[in-house]
N, C-alpha and C positions, 0 to 999 in steps of 0.2 A: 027675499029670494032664497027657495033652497037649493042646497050643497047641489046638486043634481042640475039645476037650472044654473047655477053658477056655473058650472063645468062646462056645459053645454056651451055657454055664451063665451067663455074664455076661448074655446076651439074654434068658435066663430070669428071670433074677433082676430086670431094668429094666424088662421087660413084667409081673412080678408087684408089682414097686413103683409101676409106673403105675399098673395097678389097684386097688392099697390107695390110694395118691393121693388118685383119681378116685370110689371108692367113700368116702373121709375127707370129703375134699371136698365131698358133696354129701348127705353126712348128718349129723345132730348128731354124732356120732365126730368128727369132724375141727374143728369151730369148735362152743365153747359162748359164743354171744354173752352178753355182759352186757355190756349199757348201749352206747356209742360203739364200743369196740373188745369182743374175744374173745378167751375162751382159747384158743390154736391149739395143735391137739396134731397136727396134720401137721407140726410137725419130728420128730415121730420118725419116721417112714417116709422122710423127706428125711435125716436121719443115719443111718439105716440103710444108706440107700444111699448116702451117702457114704463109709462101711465098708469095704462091701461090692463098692461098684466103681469108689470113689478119685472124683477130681475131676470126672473126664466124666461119670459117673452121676447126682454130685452137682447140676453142672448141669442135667443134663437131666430130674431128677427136679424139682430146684429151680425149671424151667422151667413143666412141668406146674404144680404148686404157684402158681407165679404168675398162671398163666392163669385156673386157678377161682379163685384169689381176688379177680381182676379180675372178673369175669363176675358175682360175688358185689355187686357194684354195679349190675349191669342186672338180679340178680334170679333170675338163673341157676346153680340151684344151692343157693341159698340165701340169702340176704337182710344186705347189710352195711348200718347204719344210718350209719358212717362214711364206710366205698365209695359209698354214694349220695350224701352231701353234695358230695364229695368229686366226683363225677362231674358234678355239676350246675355244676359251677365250671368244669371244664377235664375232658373224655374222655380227652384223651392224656394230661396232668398224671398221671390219678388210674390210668392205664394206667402208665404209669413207675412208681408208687409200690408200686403193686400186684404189680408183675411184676420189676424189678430189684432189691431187695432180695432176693425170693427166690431166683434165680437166682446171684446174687454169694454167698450165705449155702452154695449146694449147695456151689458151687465153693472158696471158701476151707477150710471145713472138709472137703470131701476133697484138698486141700491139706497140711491143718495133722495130718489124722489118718497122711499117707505118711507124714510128719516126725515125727511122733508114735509111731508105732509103731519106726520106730528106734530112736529114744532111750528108751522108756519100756519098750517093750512092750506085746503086745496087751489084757491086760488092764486098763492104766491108761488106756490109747489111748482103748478104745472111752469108758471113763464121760467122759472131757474131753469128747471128740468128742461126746457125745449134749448134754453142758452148753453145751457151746461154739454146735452149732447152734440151743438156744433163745435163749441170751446175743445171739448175731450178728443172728438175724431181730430181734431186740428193738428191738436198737441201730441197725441198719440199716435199717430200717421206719421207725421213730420219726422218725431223722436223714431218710429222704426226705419225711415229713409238714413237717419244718421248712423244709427246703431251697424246696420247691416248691407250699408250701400255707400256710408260715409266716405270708406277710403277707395270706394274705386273711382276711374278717371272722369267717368261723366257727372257723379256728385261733386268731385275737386272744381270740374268745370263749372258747374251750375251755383257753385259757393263762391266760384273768382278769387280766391283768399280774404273774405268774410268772416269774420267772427260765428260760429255757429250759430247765437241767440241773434244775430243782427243777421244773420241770413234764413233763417226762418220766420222772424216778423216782413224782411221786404219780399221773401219770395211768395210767400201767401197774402198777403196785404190786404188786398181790397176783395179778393176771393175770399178770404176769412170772413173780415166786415160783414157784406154781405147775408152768407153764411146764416150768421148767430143772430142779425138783426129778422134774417126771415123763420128760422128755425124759433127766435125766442116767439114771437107773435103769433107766428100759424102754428105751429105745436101747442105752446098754451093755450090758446084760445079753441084748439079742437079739444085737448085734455080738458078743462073746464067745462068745457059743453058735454063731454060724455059721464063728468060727475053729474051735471043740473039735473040731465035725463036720466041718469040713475042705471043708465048701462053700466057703469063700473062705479065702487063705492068707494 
């Protein structure tokens, strides 16, 4: 493939992940709310393109991704019952929370998946990498809920006086689970197929 025809195809590919994005994003596909938080199954189109066009994609996909789920607080898109509280407190607060973990989450796992495919190879590469971006958004999200929301009264509530590590395993629980068991399998398994076919090397 040359430089030129690579280029080409990487632009395709970040305009078609935008689109699945922005289309996850704004339809039940992308968040099954239950209760406070949701299942978010837009880390697999965000690992996908962390795959598929390394770090920069990651972010940039990762970026997209944090916009509607900011916007998911005023409504826009789709309705966060968290995002809202969460917005009523502090707009930027609940902007950071929304929008930097995603972002950091594109970027380290197209990071870890260059480094990964090294040593592993692309088969074991992709299924990490699809685990890893549910694992990171989890962990990442979570920790800015604490970092920047921790002490006001509706996180006091939602912790009940819980240990912070024991209230972050039972509040995401089974939403996590989920999560990394559909991200590790559908992510890998489309990263995989886009090596065989020789769309990305």
């Amino acid at each position: 493939m040359t430089k030129s025809k690579e280029k080409v195809t990487r632009l395709v590919l970040l305009a078609l992940f935008t689109a699945i994005m922005l289309i996850m994003s704004t339809t039940p596909l992308g968040y099954l709310n239950i209760g406070p938080l949701a299942i978010t199954l837009n880390i697999i189109p965000l690992g996908i393109a962390a795959i598929a066009l390394g770090p920069t994609g990651g972010l940039a996909i990762g970026a997209v991704f944090g916009i509607t789920s900011f916007l998911q607080c005023i409504g826009i898109g789709g309705v966060s019952a968290m995002g809202s509280a969460l917005f009523q407190i502090s707009p930027v607060l609940a902007f950071l929370q929304r929008f930097v973990p995603r972002v950091l989450d594109g970027l380290i796992i197209g990071l870890l998946h260059k480094i990964l495919v090294k040593k592993l190879g692309t088969k074991i590469s992709c299924f990490i990498t699809g685990f890893l971006a549910a694992f990171l958004n989890t962990v990442l999200f979570m920790s800015a809920l604490i970092l920047l929301f921790g002490n006001t009264e509706y996180v006091q509530e939602l912790m009940g006086g819980k240990n912070v590590i024991i209230f972050i395993c039972s509040f995401v629980g089974v939403n996590a689970v989920f999560e990394m068991l559909a991200s590790t399998v559908i992510t890998g398994s489309i990263g995989l197929a886009l090596y065989k076919s020789k769309v990305i090397r």
